[in-house]
N, C-alpha and C positions, 0 to 999 in steps of 0.2 A: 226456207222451212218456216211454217207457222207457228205463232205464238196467241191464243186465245186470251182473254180475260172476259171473266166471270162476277158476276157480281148475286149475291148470295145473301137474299135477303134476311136479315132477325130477329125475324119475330116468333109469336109463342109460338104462332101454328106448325113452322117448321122445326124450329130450335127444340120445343118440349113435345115435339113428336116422338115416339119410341122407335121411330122408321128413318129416324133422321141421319143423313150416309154423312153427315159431317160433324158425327156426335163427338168422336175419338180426337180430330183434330180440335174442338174447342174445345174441349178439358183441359189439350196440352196448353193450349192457351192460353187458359185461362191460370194453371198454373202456372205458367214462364212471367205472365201478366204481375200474377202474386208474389211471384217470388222478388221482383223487381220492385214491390210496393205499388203496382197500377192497379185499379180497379177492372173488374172481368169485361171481358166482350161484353157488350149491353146488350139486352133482348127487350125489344118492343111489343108493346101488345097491340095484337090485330088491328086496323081501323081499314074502313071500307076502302076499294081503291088499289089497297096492297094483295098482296097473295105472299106466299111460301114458293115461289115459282122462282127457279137456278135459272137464269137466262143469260146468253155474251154479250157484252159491252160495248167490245172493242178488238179486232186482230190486225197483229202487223207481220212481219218477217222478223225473224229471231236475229238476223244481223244489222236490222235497222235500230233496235233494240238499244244493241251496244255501241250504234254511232252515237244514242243519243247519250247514253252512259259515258262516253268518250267525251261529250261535248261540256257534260255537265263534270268533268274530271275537270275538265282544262279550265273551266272558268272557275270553280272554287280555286284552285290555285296560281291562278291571276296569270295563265297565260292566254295565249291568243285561238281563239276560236275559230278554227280552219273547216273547212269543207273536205273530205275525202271521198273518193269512188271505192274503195272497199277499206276492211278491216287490215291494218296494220300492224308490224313492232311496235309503232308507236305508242298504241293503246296498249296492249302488254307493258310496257317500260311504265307510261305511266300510273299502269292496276300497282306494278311492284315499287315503283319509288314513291306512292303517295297512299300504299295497302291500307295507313294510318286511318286517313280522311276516306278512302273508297268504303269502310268497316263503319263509319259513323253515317254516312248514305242510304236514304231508304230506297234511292233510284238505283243507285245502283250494286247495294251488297243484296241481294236477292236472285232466288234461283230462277231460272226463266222458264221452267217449264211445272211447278210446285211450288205452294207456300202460299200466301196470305198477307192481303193488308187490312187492319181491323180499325173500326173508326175510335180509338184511343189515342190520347197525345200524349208522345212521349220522344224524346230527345233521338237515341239511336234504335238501330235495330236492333231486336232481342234474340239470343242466339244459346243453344245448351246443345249438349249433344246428342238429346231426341229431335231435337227441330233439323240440328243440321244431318242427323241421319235420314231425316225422311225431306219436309216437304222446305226445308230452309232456313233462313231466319225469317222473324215477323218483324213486316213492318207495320208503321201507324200513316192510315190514310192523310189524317193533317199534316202531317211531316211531305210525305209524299207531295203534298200540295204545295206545300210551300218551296219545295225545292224543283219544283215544275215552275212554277211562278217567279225564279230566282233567275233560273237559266233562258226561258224565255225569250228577253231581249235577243242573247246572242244570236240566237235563231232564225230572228223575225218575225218574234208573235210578241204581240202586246198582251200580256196576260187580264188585263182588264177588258182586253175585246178583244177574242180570240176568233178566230174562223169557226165556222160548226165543223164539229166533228163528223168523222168519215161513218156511214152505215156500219154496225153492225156484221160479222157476219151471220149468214142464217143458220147456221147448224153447228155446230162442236166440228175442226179441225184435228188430224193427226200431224205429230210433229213433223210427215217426210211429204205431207201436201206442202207444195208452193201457196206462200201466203197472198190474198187478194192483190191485184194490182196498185198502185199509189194513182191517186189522181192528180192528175197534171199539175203541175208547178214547179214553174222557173226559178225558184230560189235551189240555189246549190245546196239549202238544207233541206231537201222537200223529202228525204228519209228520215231527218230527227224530227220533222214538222207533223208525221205524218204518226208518227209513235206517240209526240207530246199532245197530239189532240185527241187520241184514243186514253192511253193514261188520264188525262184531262177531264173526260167526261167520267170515267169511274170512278174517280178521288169525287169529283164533283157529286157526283148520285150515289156513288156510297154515305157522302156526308150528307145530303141532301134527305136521301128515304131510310139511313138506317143499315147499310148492306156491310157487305165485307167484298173486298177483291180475292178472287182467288185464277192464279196461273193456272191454266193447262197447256 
């Protein structure tokens, strides 16, 4: 199944739009943000170059997803970094014996197909139960990044020089399309390789221009 990411530029032109389809989710935002003591989603003003224009980032398979989730489980808690061919017990056992640490995770306490990462830094993900009714908890793109950059090694990507990231897909996926193919690669992690260098580029260009991630 596919998993899209969106990156969701903010600036005035779309943010203080009256026609803006992402008005309702960043109020809640920006309350969950307050109530927490963060400052709100930031809004940029216009400069040449940028647009208001929703575009995808990055898509993978929704169960490569959770290999990579799986991977970066095992390595915050200091066990060993295996390779799998599909989703096991194993990963269930350790969502439940380590629920602690998976809840403080911006990679992985998020919903896979709804929710948001905003470029604010802040420790864990934020969570109430308008967020977790609808699109999830929010995470912060810096955190994201960092904990991409954390797990990395195990993987076999040097986070300070990374492969280029996979194209794009062209158009918005539904969840029951088969997600693009992975390009070729011999590394037994070439399904979490394949997920951290999509994630990778939108933490990166959400920090970079200003954006927010957002799942579909």
């Amino acid at each position: 199944m596919a998993c899209d990411l969106w990156l969701v530029p903010l600036v005035d032109v779309l943010c203080h739009s009256p026609d803006n389809p992402f008005a309702e989710e960043l109020a809640l935002y920006d309350k969950v943000l307050g109530e927490a003591g963060l400052p709100p989603v930031p809004v940029f003003a216009y400069m040449p170059g940028l647009s208001g224009d929703v575009a995808p980032v990055a898509g993978f398979d929704y169960d490569a997803l959770h290999f990579l989730r799986r991977a970066y489980l095992l390595q915050i808690c200091g066990l060993a970094v295996t390779p799998v061919d599909e989703l096991g017990g194993d990963y269930e056992q350790l969502l439940e014996m380590f629920e602690a640490t998976a809840k403080e995770s911006h990679l992985v306490w998020h919903y896979d197909h709804a929710g948001a990462y905003v470029p604010v830094d802040f420790a864990a993900p934020l969570a109430n139960e308008e967020l977790l009714a609808g699109g999830g908890p929010l995470g912060s793109a810096q955190a994201l990044l960092r904990e991409l950059e954390y797990v990395a090694p195990s993987i076999g990507i040097d986070p300070g020089n990374p492969p280029a990231a996979p194209a794009p897909p062209p158009g918005p996926t539904s969840l029951e399309e088969p997600a693009a193919p992975v390009a070729y690669d011999e590394s037994p992690f070439a399904r979490e390789r394949h997920v951290w260098l999509g994630l990778h580029a939108a933490a990166t260009r959400c920090l970079g221009q200003g954006s927010m991630i957002v799942f579909s």
